[in-house]
Residue, then its C-alpha position, 0 to 999 in steps of 0.5 A: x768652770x774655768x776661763x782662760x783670757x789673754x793679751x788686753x782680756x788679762x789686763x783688763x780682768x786683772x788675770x789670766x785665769x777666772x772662774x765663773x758658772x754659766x749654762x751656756x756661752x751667752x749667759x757668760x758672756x753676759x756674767x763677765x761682762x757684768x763683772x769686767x764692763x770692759x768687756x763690752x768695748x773688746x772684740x773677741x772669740x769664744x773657744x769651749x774645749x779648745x774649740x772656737x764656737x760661734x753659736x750659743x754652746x752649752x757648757x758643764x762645770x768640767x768645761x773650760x772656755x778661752x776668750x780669745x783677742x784678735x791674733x795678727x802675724x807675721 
């Protein structure tokens, strides 16, 4: 499947775009944060199909995920 990161997610992971396989959200997160350790010291949300989850949520091969920093506005 395909995770999109943004902001300090991207640099840390060196890309914008990865591709990973998971059954659900918490395996995920578990993989890349196996695969990027800097993961465990960020905070951010998790968004399958556009929408935000904060539930474990299943997920298929077709679904794409967004890890989504911390936004501030003006």
């Amino acid at each position: 499947m395909t995770v999109l990161v943004f902001g300090q997610i991207a640099e840390l992971c060196g890309s914008p775009t990865l591709t990973a396989e998971a059954p659900d959200t918490d395996t995920l997160d578990t993989v890349l944060k196996s695969r990027y350790p800097g993961l465990a010291g960020l905070t951010y949300v998790i968004a399958v199909d556009q929408k935000t989850v904060r539930a474990n949520t299943p997920l298929h091969s077709s679904s794409v995920v967004a890890l989504l920093p911390p936004f501030s506005g003006g």
